[in-house]
N, C-alpha and C positions, 0 to 999 in steps of 0.2 A: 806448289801452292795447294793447301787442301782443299773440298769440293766447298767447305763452309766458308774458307774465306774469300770467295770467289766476289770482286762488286760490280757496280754500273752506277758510273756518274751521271746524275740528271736533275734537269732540277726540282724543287719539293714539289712545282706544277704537273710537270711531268709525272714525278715518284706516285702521287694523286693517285692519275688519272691511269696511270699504268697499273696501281694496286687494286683499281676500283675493278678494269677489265679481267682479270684473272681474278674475279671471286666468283663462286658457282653456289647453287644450292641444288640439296634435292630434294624433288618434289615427286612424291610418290614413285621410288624410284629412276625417275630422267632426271638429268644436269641440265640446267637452263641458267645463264648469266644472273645471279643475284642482283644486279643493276639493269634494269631497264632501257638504262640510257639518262636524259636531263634536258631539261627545259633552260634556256639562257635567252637573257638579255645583255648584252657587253657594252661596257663601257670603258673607262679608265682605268677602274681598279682589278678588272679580269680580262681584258682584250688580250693585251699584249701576253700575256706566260701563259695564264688558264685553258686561254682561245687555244693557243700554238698546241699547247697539249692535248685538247680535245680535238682540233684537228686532224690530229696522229690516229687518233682512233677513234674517229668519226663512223667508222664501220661493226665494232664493236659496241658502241656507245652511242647510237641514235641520237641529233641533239636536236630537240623542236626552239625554235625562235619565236620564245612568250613575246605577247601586245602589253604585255603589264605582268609587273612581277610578283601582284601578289594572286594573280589568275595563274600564274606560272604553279605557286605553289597549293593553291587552290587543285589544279589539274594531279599533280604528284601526288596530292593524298587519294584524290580518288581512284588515281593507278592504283597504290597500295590497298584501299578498300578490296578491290575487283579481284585483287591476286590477294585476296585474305593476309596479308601484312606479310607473304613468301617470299616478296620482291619487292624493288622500290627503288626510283627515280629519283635524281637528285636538280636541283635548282641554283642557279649562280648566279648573284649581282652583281654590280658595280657597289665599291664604297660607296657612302653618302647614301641620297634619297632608294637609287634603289635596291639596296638591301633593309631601310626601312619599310618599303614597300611590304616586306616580306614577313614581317612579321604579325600580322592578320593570320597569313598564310600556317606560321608556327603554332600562333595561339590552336588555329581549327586545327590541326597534327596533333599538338599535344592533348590536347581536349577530348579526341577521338581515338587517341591511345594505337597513331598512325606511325610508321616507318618514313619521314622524309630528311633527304641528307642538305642540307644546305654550304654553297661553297659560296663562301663573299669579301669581298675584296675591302681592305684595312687600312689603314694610312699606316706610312710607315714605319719601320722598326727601331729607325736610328732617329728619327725626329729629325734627320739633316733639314729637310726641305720644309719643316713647320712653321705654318701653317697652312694646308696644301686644302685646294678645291673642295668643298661639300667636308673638311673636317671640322666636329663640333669640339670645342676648346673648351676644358673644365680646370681654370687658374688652378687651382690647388690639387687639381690631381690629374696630370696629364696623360694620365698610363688608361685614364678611364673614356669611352667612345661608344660612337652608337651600338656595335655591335654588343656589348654588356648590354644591351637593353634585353638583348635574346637569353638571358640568363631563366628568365622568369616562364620564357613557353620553349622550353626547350629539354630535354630529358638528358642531352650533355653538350655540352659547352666547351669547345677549346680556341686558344688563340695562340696560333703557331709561329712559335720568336726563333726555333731555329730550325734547319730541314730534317734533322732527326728525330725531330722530336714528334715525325706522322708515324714512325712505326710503332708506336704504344697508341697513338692519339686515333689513327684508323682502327686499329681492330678494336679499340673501344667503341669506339662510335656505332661500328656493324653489330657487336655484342651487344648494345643497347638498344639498337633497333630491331632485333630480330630476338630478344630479350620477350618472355609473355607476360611478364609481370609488370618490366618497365619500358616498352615498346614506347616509343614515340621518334621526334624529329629532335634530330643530332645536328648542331652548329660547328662547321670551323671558319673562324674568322683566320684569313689571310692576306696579311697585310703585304703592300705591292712589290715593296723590297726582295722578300722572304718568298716571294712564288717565284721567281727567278735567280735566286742564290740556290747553288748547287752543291752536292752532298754524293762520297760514295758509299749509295748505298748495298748492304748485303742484296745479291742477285739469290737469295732464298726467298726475301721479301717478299718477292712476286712472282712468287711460283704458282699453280693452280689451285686455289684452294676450294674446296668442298663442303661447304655450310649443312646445318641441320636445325630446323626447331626444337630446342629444349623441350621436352614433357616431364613436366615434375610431379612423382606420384604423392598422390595426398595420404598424409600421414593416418596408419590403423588409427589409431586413439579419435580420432578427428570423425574418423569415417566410421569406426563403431558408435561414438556420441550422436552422430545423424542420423543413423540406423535405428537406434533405438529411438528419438525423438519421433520420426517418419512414421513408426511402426504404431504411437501411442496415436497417432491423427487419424478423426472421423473427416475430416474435409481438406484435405490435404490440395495442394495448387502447386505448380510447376512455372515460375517467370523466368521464360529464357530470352536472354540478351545478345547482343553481339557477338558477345567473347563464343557461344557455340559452334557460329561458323568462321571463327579465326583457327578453331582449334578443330576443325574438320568433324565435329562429333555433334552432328544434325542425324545421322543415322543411329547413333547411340543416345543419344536424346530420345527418338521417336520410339526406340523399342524399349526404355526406359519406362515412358509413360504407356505403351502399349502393355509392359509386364503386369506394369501395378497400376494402372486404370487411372491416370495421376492427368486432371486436365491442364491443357497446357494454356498461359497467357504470352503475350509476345511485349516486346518491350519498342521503342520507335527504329532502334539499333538492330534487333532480333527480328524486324518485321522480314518476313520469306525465310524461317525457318521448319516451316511446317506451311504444305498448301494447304491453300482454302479448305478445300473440302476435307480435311483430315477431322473425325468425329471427335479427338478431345484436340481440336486447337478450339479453342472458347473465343480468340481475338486478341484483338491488341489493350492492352491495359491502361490506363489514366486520365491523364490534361489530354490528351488528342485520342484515345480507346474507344470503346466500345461498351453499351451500357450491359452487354452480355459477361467481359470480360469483369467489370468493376464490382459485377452484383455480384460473381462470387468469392472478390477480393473482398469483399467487404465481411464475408463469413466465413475463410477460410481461417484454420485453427492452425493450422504448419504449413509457410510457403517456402517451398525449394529456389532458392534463386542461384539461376548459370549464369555465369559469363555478363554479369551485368554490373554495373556501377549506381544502381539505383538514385536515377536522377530525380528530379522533384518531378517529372513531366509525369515518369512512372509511377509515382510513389503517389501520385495528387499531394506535394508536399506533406507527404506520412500521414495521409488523410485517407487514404484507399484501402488499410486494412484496421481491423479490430484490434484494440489496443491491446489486447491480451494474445492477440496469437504471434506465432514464435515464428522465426527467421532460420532459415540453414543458407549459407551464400556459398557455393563454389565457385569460386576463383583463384587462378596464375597468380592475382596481385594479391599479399596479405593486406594491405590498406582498404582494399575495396571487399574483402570478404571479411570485413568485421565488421560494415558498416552499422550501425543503430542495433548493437547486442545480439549480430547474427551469432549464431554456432556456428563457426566459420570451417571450412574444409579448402583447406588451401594446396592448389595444384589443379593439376590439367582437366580440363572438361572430359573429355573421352574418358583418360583412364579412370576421372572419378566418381563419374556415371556407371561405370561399371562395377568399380568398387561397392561403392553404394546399393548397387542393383543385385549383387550378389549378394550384402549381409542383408538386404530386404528379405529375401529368398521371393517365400509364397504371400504376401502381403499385400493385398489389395483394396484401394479406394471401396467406401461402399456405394453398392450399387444407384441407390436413393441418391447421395452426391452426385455422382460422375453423371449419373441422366439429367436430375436437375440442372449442370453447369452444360450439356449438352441443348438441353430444351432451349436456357436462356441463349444458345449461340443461333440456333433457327429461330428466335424471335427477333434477333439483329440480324441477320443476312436476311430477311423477310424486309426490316426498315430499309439495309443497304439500297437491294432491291430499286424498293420506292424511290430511294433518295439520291441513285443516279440515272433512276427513267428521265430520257427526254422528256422536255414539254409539259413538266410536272408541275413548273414553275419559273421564272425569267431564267437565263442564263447562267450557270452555276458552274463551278470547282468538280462538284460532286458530277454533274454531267457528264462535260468532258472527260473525267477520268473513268466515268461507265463507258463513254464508247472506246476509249484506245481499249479499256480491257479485255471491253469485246473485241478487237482485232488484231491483240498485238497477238506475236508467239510467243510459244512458254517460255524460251528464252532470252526474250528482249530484255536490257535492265534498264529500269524506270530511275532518273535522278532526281532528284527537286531539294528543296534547302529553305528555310525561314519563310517568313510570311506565315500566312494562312494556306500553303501548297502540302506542308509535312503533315496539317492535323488532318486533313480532306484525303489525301494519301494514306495514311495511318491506316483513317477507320474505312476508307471509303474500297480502297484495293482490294480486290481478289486472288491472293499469289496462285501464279499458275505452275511454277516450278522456284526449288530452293536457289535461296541467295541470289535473286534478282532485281532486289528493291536498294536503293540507297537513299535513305533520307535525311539530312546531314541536319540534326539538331544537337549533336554533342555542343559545337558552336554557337547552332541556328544562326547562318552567319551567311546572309544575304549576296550576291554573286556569285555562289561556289555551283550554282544550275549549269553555267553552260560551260564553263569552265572545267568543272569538276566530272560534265558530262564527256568531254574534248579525252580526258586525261583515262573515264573507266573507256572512252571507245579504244585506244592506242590497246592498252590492258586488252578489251576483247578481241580488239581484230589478232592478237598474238594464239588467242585459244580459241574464240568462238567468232569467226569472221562472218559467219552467216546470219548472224543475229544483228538485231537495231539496237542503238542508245537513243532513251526517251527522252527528253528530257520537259517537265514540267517547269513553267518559269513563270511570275508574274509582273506586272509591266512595271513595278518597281527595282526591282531586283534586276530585271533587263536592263533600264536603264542607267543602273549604277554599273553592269560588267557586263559588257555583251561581245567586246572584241574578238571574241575566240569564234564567234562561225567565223570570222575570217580565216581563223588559222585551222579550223576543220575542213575549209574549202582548201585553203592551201596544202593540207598533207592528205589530203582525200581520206579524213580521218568522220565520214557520214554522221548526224545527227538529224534524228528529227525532233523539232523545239517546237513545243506550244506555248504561244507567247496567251497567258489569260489576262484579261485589261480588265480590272477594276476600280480604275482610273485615279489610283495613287496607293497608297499604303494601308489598305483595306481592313486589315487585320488588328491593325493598330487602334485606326479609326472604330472599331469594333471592341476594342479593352476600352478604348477612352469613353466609349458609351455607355456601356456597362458598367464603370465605375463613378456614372453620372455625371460626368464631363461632358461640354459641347464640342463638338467636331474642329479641330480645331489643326493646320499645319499636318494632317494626314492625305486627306482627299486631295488631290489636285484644284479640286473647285475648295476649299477650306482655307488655302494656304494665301501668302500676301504676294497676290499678283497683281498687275497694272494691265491684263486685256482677260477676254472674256477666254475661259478655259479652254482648250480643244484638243484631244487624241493626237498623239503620236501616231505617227504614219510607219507601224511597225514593218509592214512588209516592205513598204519600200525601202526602210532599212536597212533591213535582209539583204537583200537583190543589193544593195549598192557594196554589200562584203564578199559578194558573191554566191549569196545561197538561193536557190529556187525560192519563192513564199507566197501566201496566198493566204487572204481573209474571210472568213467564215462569217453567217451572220447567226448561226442555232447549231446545236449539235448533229442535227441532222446533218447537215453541209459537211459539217465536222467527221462525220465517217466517210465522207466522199473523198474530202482532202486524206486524209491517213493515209487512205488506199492508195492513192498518188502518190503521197511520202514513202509508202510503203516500198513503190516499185522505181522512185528515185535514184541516180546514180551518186547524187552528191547530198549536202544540207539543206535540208528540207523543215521554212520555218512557217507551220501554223496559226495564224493570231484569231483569236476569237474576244470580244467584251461578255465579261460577265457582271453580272448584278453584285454591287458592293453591299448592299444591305441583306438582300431576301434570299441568297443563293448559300449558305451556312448549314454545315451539317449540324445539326440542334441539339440531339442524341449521344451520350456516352459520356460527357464528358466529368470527369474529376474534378474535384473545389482544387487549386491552385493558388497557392500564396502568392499576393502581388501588395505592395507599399499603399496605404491610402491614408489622406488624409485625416490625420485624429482631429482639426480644428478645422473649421470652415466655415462661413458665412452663405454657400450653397447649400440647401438642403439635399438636393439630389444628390449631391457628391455626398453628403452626410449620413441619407439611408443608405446609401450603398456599403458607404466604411462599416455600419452597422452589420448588416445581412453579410459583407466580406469576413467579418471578426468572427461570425456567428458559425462559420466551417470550422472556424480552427478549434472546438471543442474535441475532434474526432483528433486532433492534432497528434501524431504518434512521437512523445517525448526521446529524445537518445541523442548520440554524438554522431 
């Protein structure tokens, strides 16, 4: 027998989970297990062959037991965040409800251009047993099931009818995830049959395999047309996105703009690529920026965009720069670097930062620019400042995130997600060291706080065990997904959470006013209840999933708790109330497109549609 025809029977459950453990990457030279491990909830449709399998390599394959599956996939993306999309965790439901559960979870994956593997269980292949428990019946086309729903947030898609058919079906899937252009979350539906029918597969299959990130160099022609565009600009701007520190080139970034004096903006994705104090990081840009960073969006004449997908958050819905100044976009993805008539430079950030930085040669911002976009950056950290002094004003967002800034270490990383936590975050942060911040509004997709916090702590305690996970949450968002301190307590996986109370949907409550609407099913006190409002008793909450907690009544208190969180052995949950009205960072912000009504019998709703229509003159036309 020759050594290729060598096999090993097992089943496709098995073949899996065996294929998954023998994939490596490298990362900076060391081999580290390309799979993290996976988050599972078992049921019917994976107990029985998936379980058995994952059993087998329960040691190789860490498996956390999600309270909910779509926290399950929540926690997976934030792994992948943490390990900059290196590595990545995979998530398993049962047919039926919970692997619907999970598709929130895919949307925020794909959305955020995230590595998560999803393995979930199908109704069966032969149809014997049809109609079986939780399967959705579609008369005229039987072949069609929930799992098709994940077609649509999903970067691939497979549904495995026979056991052969994972050896083409996995290594696409890993290709695609680990893919910089088309990175996202890979589905295979596995219907119940078919994870325990067995297959000899070739024993080459699962041999060790050794991964690499693709760097794809960006095309001369691409990269001369930039060069010379860069070269004609008096006010040149730098918006670097997420994609910078996926692609590890935050230190070619920085001597980028240190060569040619080029100031840097950050985008909500890109925020902790450049600390604080760094003289050309100008801020963060947009709907949730900085009015330092917008004022020179607004007269920039050539903006460099990295590694970003130019969202409307960034963009102030294409309101944030001059209709006449010109785009260069590098990006892995050719879809995202074309967006709105960029001169697109498609390929790897590092290498085409440096491209770029070569044909520049001696070419530098003028000096009048680069100080003027410096000045306006010391007139917002002067507001910053102000705006999260204690005692300045009732209870606020902006507070509380002055003091943990003041106490956290450089390298704690802060989580938060929707609401009004990411624009208060944005502008309000001080990055102390790079890639520390996660602030999940690819989605903005409410629960992924403490879930998403559970998932980057697993990720750091593997590289940085001495560090904290922050995690910022509001009592909204708490109380739609807060299961996970439990499961933080149970794998002693530490978080410290500050729960902010602004006693319902605040931020909301906050657009519907502004848009001259009455309060109205946001506030807790707004909504249609039958008793007199009253707070959640969030710490004893806490305590009852087993995490330490304790409630503040002013930020001051608030630095005393930290400290205590600080020197905690386990989850440690802060609750403070803040002011839903008066506690809003006021400053920075970008005009943002939102739907208002054209006809109305309210006036107020009606000057607002007015003074709304009246931004979009700055409106930057393009696809």
């Amino acid at each position: 027998m020759s050594a290729g025809s060598e096999t090993v029977r097992l089943t496709t459950a098995q073949a899996v989970i065996r294929y998954l453990a023998n994939q490596y990457i490298d990362i900076d030279g060391s081999e580290k297990r390309l799979c993290g491990g996976g988050f599972a909830i078992f049921g019917h449709g994976n107990v029985t062959c998936l379980g058995e399998a994952l059993y087998d390599h329960r040691k190789e394959l860490p498996l956390y037991r999600g309270q909910n599956e779509q926290s399950m996939g929540f926690a997976a993306a934030a792994y992948a965040k943490q390990q900059l999309r290196r590595r990545f965790m995979f998530c398993t439901a049962s047919a039926g409800p919970g692997t619907s559960n999970l598709l929130t979870s895919a949307a925020l994956a794909h959305a955020n251009r995230l590595p998560v593997l999803m393995l979930c269980g199908d109704t069966f292949i032969t149809r014997l047993p049809d109609p079986v428990l939780q399967q959705l019946e579609h008369f005229g086309n039987p072949s069609l099931g929930l799992n098709d729903a994940f077609k649509a947030v999903c970067r691939y898609w497979d549904r495995i009818t026979h056991p052969a058919q994972i050896i083409q079906s996995l290594p696409a899937a890993i290709a695609t995830m680990l893919d910089p252009a088309d990175c996202g979350p890979a589905f295979l539906a596995l219907p119940q049959d078919v994870q325990g029918w067995t297959y000899d597969y070739p024993a080459e299959f699962f041999e060790k395999t050794v991964h690499r990130i693709r760097r794809v160099a960006p095309d001369a022609n691409e990269t001369a047309d930039a060069a010379a565009l860069l070269k004609s600009a008096k006010r040149p701007m730098i918006i670097a996105g997420g994609g910078v520190q996926y692609s590890r080139a935050v230190a070619e970034l920085t001597a980028f703009a240190e060569a040619h004096a080029i100031p840097v903006v950050e985008t909500i994705a890109g925020r902790a690529n450049m600390l604080a104090t760094h003289p050309l990081n100008i801020g963060p840009i947009g709907v949730t920026g900085s009015s330092s960073a917008n004022a020179i969006a607004e007269k920039a004449d050539v903006i460099l965009a990295v590694g970003t997908r130019l969202q409307d958050f960034t963009t102030g819905s294409w309101t944030a720069f001059d209709k006449s100044a010109r785009l260069i976009s590098i990006n892995a993805a050719r879809h995202d670097a074309g967006k709105h008539r960029s001169l697109p430079v498609v390929g790897d950030a590092k290498l085409a930062l440096t491209a770029l930085g070569d044909a520049l040669a001696e070419y530098q911002a003028p000096d009048a620019w680069t100080d003027a976009a410096k000045a306006e950056r010391h007139a917002w950290d002067a507001y910053v400042a102000d705006n999260v002094r204690p005692g300045n004003r009732p209870n606020s967002y902006a507070q509380a995130i002055g003091v943990v800034n003041d106490l956290c270490d450089p390298r704690d990383r802060i989580v938060t997600a929707a609401g009004g936590l990411p624009a208060e975050i944005t502008a309000n942060w001080r990055t102390l060291d790079i890639g520390t911040v996660d602030v999940e509004f690819g989605f903005s997709c409410m629960g992924y706080e403490i879930a998403g916090g559970w998932g980057a702590r697993i990720a750091q305690s593997e590289t940085e065990p001495e560090a904290d996970t922050i995690v910022f949450v509001g009592d909204g968002a708490y109380l739609l997904m807060n299961s996970d301190i439990y499961s933080s307590v149970l794998t002693a996986k530490k978080l410290i959470i500050l729960v902010l109370d602004n006693g319902g949907f605040a931020v909301i409550d906050k657009l519907q006013n502004n848009t001259g609407n009455t309060s109205f099913n946001n506030l807790i006190a707004d909504c249609n209840i039958a008793v007199e409002p009253f707070p959640v008793d969030f710490e004893a909450h806490a305590r009852a999933m087993g995490a330490e907690a304790e409630t503040v009544a002013k930020a001051a208190e608030l630095a005393e708790a930290f400290e205590r969180a600080k020197a905690a052995e386990r989850t440690f949950v802060i609750v403070m109330q803040v002011d839903p009205h008066d506690g809003w960072t006021a400053e920075g912000h970008a005009w943002w497109e939102v739907g208002t009504p054209h006809v109305t019998d309210n006036q107020r709703v009606r000057a607002a549609h007015v003074e709304q229509e009246a931004g979009r003159t700055r409106q930057r036309r393009g696809i």
